[in-house]
FIMARZA-123294 format. One record per residue (C-alpha): x, y negated, z negated; residue number from 1; chain. Coordinates in steps of 0.1 Angstrom, whole numbers, plus 2048, in hexadecimal, padded with zeros to 3 digits. Each point is the difference from the previous one (the first is absolute). Layout:
R    c1    c2    c3    nr   kette
R     X     Y     Z   NUM       A
...
This chain:
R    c1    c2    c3    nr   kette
R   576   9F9   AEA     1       A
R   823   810   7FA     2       A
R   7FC   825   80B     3       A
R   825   808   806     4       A
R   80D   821   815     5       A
R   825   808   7FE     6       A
R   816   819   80B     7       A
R   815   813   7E6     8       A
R   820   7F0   80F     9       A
R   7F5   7DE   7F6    10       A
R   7EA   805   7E2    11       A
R   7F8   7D9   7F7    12       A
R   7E6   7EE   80C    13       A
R   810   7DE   80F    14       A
R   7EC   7E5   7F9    15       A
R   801   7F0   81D    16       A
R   7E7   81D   80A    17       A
R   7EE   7FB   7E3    18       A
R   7F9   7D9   808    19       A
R   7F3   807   820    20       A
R   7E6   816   7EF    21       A
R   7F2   7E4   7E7    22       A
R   80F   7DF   806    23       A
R   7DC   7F8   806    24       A
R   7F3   801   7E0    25       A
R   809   7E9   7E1    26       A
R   817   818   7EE    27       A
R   818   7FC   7E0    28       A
R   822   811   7FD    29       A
R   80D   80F   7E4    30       A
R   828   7FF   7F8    31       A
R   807   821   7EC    32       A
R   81F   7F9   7E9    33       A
R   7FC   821   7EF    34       A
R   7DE   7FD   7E9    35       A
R   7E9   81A   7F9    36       A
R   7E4   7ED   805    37       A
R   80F   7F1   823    38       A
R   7E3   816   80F    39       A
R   7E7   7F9   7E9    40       A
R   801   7DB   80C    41       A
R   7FA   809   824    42       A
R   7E5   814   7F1    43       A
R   7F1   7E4   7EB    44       A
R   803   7E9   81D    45       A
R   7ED   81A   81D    46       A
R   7E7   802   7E0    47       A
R   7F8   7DA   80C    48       A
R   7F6   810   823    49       A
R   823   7EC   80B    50       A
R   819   817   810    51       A
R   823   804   7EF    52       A
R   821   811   803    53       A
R   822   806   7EF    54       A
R   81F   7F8   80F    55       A
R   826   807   7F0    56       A
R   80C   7E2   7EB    57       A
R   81C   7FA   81F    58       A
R   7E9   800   81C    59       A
R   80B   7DF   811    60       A
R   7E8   7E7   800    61       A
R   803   7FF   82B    62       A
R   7F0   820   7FE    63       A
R   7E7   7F8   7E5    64       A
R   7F8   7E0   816    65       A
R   7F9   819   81C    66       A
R   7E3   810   7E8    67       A
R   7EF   7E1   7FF    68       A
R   7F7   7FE   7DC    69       A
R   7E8   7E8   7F2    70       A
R   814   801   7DF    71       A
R   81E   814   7EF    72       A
R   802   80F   7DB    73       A
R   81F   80A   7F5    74       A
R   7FC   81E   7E3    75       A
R   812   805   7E0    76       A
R   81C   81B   7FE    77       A
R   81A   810   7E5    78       A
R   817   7EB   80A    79       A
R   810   7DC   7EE    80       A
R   804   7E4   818    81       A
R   826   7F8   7F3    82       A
R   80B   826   801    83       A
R   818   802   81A    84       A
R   7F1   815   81A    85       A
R   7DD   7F5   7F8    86       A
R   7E7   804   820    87       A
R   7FB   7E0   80D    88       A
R   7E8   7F2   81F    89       A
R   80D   7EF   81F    90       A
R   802   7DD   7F4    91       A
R   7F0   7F4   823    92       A
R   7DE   80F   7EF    93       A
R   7FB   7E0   7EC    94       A
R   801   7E8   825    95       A
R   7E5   817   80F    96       A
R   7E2   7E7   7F4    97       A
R   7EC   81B   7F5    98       A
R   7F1   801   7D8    99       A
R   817   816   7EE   100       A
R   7F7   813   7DE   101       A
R   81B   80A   7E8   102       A
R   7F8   81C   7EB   103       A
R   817   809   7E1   104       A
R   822   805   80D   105       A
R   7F1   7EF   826   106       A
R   7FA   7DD   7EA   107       A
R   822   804   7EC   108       A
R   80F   806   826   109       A
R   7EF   7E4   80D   110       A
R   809   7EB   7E0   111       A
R   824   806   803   112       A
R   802   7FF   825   113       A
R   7EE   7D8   803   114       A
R   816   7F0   7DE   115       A
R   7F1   810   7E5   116       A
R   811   814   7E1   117       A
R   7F5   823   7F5   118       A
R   813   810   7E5   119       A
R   7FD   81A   7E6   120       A
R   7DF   7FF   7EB   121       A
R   802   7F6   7E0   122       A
R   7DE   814   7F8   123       A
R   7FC   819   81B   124       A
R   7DF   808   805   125       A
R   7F1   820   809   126       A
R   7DB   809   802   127       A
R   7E0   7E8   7F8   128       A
R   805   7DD   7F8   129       A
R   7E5   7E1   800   130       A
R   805   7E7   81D   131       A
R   7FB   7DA   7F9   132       A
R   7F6   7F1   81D   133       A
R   810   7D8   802   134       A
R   7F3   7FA   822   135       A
R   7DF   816   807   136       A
R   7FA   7F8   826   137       A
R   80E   80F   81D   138       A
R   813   822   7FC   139       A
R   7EE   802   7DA   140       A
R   7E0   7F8   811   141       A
R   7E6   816   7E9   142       A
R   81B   80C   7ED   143       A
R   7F3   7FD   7D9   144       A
R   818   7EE   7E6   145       A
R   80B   81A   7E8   146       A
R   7FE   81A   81D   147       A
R   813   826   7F9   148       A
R   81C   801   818   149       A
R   818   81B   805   150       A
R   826   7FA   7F8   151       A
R   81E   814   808   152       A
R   820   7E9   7FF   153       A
R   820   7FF   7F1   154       A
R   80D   7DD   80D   155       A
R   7E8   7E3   7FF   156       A
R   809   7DD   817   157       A
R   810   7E5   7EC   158       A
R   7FA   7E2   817   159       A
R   7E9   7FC   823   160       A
R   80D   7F2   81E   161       A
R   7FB   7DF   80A   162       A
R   7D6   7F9   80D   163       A
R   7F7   81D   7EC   164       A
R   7E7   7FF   7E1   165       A
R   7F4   817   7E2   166       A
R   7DA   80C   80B   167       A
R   802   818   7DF   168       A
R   815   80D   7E1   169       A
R   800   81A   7EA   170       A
R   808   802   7D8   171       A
R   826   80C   80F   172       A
R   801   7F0   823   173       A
R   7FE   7DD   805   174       A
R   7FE   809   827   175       A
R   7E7   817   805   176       A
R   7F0   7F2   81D   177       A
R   813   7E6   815   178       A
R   7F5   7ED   820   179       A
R   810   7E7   81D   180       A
R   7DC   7F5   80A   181       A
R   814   7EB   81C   182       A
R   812   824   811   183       A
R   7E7   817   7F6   184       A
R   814   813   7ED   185       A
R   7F7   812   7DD   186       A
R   80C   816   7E7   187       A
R   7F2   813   7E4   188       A
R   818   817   7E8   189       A
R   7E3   817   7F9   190       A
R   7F0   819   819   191       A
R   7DC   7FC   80D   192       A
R   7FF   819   80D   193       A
R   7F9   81D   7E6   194       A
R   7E4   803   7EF   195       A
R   80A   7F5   7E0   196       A
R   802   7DD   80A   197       A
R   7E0   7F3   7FB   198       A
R   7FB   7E5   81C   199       A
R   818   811   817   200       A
R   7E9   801   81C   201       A
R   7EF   7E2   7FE   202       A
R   826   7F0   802   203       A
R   80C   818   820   204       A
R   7DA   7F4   80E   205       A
R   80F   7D7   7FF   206       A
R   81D   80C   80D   207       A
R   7F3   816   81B   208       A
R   7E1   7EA   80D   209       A
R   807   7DC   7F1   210       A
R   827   7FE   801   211       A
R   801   814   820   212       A
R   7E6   7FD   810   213       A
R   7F4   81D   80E   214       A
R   7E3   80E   806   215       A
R   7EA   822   7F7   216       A
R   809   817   822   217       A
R   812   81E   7F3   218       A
R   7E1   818   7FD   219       A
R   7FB   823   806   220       A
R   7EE   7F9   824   221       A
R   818   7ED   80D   222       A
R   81A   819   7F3   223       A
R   7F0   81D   813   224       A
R   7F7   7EB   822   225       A
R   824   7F7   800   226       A
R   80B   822   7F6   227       A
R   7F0   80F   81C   228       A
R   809   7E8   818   229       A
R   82A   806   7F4   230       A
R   7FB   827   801   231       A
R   7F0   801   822   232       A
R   81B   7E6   810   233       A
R   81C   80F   7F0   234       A
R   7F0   827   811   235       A
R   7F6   7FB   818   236       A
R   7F6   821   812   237       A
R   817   813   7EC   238       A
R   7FA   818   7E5   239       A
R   7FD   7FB   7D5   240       A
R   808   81F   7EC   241       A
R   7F6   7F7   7DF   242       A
R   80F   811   7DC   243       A
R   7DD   802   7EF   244       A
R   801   808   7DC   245       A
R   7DA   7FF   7F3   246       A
R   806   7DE   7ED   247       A
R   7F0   7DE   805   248       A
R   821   7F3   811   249       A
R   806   821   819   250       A
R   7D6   800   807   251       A
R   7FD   7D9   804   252       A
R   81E   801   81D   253       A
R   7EC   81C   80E   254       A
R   7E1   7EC   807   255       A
R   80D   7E1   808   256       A
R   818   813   81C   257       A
R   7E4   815   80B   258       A
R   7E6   7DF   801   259       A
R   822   7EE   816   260       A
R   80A   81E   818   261       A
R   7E1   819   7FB   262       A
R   813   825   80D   263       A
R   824   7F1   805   264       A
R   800   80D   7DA   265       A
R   80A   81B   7F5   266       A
R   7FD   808   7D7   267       A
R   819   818   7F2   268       A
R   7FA   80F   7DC   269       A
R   81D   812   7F4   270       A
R   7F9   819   7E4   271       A
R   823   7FC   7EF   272       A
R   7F3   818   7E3   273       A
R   7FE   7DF   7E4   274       A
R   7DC   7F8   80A   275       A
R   7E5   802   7DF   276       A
R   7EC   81B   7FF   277       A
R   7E4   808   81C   278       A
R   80D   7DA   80D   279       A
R   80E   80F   823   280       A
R   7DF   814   809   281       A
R   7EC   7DF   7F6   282       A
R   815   7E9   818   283       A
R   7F9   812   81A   284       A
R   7DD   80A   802   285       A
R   7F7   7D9   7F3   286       A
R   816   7F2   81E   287       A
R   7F2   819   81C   288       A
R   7D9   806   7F6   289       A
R   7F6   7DB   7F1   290       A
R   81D   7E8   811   291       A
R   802   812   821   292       A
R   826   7F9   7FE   293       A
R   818   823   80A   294       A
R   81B   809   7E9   295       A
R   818   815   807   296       A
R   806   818   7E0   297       A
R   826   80B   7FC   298       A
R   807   81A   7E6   299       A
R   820   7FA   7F7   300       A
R   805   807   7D8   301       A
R   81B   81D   804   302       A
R   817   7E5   814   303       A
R   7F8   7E4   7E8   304       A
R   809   81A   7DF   305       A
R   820   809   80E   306       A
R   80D   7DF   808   307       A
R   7F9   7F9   7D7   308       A
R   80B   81D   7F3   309       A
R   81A   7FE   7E7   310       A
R   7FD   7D7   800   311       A
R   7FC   7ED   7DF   312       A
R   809   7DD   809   313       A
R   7E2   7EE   80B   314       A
R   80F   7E6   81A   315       A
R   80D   822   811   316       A
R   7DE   80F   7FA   317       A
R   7EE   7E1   811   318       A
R   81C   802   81C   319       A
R   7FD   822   807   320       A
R   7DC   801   804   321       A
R   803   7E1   817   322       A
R   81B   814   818   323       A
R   7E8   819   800   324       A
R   7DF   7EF   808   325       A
R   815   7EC   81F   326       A
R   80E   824   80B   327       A
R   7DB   80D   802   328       A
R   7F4   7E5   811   329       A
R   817   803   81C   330       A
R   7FA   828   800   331       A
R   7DB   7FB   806   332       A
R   7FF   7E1   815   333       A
R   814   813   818   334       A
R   7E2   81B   804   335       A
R   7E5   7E0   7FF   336       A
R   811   7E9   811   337       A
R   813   7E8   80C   338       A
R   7FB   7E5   7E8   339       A
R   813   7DE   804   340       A
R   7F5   7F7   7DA   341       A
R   7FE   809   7DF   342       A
R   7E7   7EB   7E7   343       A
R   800   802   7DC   344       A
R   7EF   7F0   7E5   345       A
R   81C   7EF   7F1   346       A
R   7F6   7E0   7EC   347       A
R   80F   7E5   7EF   348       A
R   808   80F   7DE   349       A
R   813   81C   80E   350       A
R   811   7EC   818   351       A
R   80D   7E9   7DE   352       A
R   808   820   7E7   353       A
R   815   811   81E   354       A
R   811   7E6   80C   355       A
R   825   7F6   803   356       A
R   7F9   7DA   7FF   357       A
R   80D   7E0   7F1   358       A
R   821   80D   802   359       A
R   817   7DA   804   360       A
R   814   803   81D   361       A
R   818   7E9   7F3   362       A
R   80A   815   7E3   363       A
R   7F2   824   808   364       A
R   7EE   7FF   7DE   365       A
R   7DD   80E   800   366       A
R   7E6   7E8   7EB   367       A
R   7E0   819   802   368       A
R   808   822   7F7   369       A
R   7EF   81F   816   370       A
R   7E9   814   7E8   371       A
R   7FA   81D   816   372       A
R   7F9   808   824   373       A
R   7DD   80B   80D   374       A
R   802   81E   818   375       A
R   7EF   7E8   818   376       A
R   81C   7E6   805   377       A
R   81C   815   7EE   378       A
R   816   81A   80F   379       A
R   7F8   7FF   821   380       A
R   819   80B   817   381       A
R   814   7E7   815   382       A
R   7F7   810   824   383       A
R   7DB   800   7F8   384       A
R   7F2   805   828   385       A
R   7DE   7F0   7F7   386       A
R   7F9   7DB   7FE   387       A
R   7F2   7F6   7DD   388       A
R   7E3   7EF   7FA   389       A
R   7F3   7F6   7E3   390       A
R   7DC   7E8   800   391       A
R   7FE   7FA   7D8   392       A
R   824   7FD   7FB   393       A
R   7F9   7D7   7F3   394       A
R   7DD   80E   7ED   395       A
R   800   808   7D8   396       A
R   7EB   81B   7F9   397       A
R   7DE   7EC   7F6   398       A
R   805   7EB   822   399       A
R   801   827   80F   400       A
R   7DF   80D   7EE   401       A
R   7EE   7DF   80D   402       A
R   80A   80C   823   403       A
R   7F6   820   7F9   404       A
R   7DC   7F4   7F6   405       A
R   7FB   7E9   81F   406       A
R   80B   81C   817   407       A
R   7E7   817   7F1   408       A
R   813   81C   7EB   409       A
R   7ED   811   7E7   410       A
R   806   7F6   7D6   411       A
R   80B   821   7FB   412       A
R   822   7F6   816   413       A
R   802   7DA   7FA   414       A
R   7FB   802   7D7   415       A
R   817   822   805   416       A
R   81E   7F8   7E4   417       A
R   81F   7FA   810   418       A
R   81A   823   801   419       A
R   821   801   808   420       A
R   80B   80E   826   421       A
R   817   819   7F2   422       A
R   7E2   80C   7EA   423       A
R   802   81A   7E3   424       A
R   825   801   803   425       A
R   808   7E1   7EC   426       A
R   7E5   80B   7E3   427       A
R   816   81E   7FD   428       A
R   821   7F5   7EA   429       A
R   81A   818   80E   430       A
R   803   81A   819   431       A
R   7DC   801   815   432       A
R   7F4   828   805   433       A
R   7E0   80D   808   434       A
R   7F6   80E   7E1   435       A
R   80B   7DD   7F0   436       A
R   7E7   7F0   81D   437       A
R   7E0   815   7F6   438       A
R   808   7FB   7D7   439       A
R   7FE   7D7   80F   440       A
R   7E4   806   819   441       A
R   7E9   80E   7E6   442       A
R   80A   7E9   7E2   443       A
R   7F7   7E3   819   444       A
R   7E0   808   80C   445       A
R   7F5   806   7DB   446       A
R   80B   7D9   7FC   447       A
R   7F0   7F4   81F   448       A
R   7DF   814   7FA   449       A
R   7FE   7F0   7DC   450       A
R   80C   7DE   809   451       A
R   7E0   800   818   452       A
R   7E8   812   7E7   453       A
R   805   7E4   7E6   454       A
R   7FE   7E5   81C   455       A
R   822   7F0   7FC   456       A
R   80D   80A   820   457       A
R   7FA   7DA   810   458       A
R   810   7ED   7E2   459       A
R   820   813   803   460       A
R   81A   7FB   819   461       A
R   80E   820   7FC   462       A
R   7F8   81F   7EA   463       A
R   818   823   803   464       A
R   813   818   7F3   465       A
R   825   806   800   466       A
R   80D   81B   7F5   467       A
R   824   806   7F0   468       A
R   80C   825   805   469       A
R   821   7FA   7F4   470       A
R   7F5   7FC   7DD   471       A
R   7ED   81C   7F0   472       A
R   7F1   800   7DA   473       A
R   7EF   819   7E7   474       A
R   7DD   804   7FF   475       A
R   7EA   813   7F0   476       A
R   7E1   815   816   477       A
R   7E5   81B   7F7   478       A
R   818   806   7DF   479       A
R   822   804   818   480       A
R   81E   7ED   805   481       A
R   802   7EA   81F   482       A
R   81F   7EB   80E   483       A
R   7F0   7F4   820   484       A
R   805   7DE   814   485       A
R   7F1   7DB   7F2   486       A
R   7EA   7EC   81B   487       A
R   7FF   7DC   7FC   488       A
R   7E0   7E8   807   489       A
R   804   7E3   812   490       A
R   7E9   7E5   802   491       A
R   803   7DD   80F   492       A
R   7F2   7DE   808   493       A
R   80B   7EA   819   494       A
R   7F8   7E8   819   495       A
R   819   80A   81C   496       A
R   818   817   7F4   497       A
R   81C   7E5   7F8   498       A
R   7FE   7FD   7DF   499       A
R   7E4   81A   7E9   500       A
R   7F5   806   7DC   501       A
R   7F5   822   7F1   502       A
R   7DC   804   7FA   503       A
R   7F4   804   7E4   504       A
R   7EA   81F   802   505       A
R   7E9   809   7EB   506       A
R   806   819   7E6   507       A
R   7E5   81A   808   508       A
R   80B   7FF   825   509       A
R   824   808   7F7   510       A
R   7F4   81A   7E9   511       A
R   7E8   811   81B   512       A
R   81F   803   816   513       A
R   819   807   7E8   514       A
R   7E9   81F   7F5   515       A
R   7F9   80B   823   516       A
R   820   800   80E   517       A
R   80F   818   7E1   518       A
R   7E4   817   808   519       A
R   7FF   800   824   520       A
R   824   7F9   812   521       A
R   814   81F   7F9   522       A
R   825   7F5   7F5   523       A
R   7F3   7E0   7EB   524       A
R   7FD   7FB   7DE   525       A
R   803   7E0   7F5   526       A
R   7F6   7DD   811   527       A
R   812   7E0   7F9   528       A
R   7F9   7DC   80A   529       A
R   815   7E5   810   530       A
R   7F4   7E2   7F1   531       A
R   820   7E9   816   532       A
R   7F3   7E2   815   533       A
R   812   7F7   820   534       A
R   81C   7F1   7FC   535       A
R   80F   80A   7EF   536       A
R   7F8   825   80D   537       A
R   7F2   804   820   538       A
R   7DC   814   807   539       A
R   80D   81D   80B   540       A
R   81D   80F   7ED   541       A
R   814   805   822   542       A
């Protein structure tokens, strides 16, 4: 199991290291040529209890050789094949006698690459469209004719290389689904891999255990035994400070370092004034009095405000607070320690949104744009002292709560909805100040206690408030003028954060909330709701 540690001087995982850790297991690797849903294959793959992992598009196929992979999939991207700095693969991929998988842009790649033609679509094709299946065995194994599959294309392949065959078409796409049963190599111009496409799974299952085969070991036991086993080589003796935030990430590092080095922990909570409210005081008497695990409480919410004050921009926000949170840490450590490393609970999703990848090194062009940094792998200085290490930095969140269970956390911390590191200070649009914190703090708990009354809180990904203080409007209270500051509602579901719809809530919920949070949050007088999914927003509106 991959459970990289890195130094801020050098802060990419090779993957040399990373083949050492799981070139045991059957494993599938994922070329990333800018998709949104790149991630959401490994996910659908790890789903099949087969590990998986994404790799830039120009990752030479030496190096992917060196993972060991029991099959390759190449995803889909913005990109055209024929545009002249289009994001290609090292052609040495296709001689690596491994099945490969061509998904969307991956099979028009793999098309043009081998002989084939791809060229403009005459009909592009965007959403659901029926799959005829020609040829039902194989990849299309369980796969229903007629099937819902999810398209998003623009250019569509005109003629398949030589050995290849149709497996499926669509009303617009001749080649849907395409096959060289001989080379084991397959293409589909839809993607699988959302949950739109009806038969998705069962297709990435033939791929994964039929195609491939490979077998069922990626599971949550093996991922701790292995876990443990990294953390303590890669220890030691030495000493683990750990940034503990309260969440299901921060609390499931905790145990799983405390399980591997027992006292060689040390848990740091760091009060940086954007907690919810009474959340601090819980943290700490849950981890001392029922885990038996010391924290180390930092108030620190004057140092925190002043390093916001005055900024609007949210990048600068996020960077700010991540300066700050690094500068604390090495402040305290120096009365606790020594340390030799920092852990965090970094995972794979945060790793992807904050990242500078896929940029081509042949033509400096980036394919996959950066959405934002996370204060846990952004803006962290270049002469960090500590070590990083980061456990769940290959988990998604649901492979993180399954950890969390089998290590024996309580429901109230592994169903806990996810919340951002940098806290209340991205629900606040705007300049953050303390007055703006408690309108937040109290406008929040009224949606969390009401989320929970009416027993939604476990079909939601995320419910909260955000609160806009540079907009004010008239109102009208007890007969007198108001112009006071909007909050907006914000519920989502998701499955990992990647990609999420807003709920729809029911009406007498939103009205409860709406009603109490006039009344009761001083400063508020009307309450809006964001009804955006992700993408094309994100969750949280900073």
């Amino acid at each position: 199991m991959v459970s990289p540690t890195q130094t801020l001087s050098d802060p990419d995982s090779s993957i040399s290291d990373d083949c050492r850790s799981i070139s045991s297991r059957p494993t599938i690797a994922i070329l990333d040529f800018g998709s949104q849903y790149s991630e959401l294959i490994a996910r659908r793959i790890r789903e099949t209890q087969v590990y998986s992992e994404v790799f830039p598009f120009y990752t030479p196929a030496a190096d992917i050789a060196k993972f060991s992979p029991k099959g390759i999939i190449l995803s889909g991207g913005p990109n055209s094949v024929y545009d002249k700095h289009a994001p290609v693969c090292d052609p040495a991929i296709w001689d690596l006698g491994v099945p490969i998988l061509g998904v969307c842009y991956g099979m028009q790649l793999m098309v043009q690459q081998l002989g084939g033609k791809v060229e403009t679509a005459e009909h592009a094709e965007y959403g659901k469209a029926s799959l005829i299946i020609d040829d039902p065995t194989d990849l299309l194994t369980n796969v229903d004719d007629g099937a819902t599959m999810w398209m998003s294309h623009g250019d569509s392949v005109l003629a398949i290389p030589d050995g290849f065959e149709i497996l499926a078409h669509t009303a617009n796409t001749p080649y849907a689904a395409i096959a060289n049963a001989k080379t084991k190599m397959y293409g589909v111009q839809f993607h699988p891999e959302v949950v739109h496409s009806i038969g998705g799974i069962a297709l990435i299952r033939n791929f994964v255990y039929h195609i491939c085969d490979c077998e069922p070991t990626w599971t949550t036991d093996t991922f701790i035994e292995e876990a443990i086993r990294e953390v303590r080589a890669q220890v030691g003796d030495q000493r683990v400070l750990l940034a503990l935030s309260g969440g299901v990430d921060s609390s499931t590092l905790a145990f799983l370092l405390h399980k591997a080095i027992g006292d060689r922990l040390t848990c740091m909570f760091i009060d940086q004034g954007f907690m919810r409210k009474g959340e601090p005081e819980r943290l700490v008497k849950l981890f001392h009095e029922q885990f038996h695990i010391p924290v180390e409480y930092i108030d620190a919410q004057d140092r925190f405000l002043e390093q916001v004050k005055g900024i609007i921009e949210p990048e600068a926000k996020r960077k700010r607070i991540g300066y700050e949170f690094i500068r604390v840490f090495e402040t305290e450590s120096q009365r606790l320690g020594p340390f030799d490393f920092l852990a965090q609970g970094t995972l794979y999703p945060d790793v992807i949104e904050s990242a500078d990848t896929n940029i081509d090194p042949a033509t400096g062009k980036r394919v996959a744009v950066k959405i934002k940094s996370h204060h846990n792998v952004g803006g962290l200085p270049p002469n960090l002292r500590f070590t990083l290490i980061e456990p769940l930095r290959k988990l998604f969140k649901d492979e993180v709560r399954k950890v969390g269970t089998a290590l024996g956390l309580p429901e109230e911390i592994v169903k806990r909805q996810p919340f951002p590191g940098p806290g209340l200070a991205i629900r606040i649009i705007g300049e953050i100040t303390l007055e703006r914190l408690e309108i937040l703090r109290d406008a929040d708990l009224i949606v969390r206690q009401e989320v929970n009354r009416f027993g939604l809180y476990d079909h939601l990904w995320q419910a909260f408030a955000v609160l806009l203080p540079t907009i004010k409007s008239v109102g009208v209270m007890g007969d007198q003028r108001t112009y006071a500051f909007p909050v907006v509602l914000r519920f989502v579901t998701s499955e990992d954060g990647m990609t999420a719809d807003w709920a729809k809530v029911p009406y007498e919920v939103l009205e409860v909330i709406s009603n109490r949070i006039v009344n009761e949050v001083k400063g508020v007088n009307r309450v809006v709701l964001d009804i955006t999914s992700k993408p094309p927003g994100t969750i949280e509106w900073e």
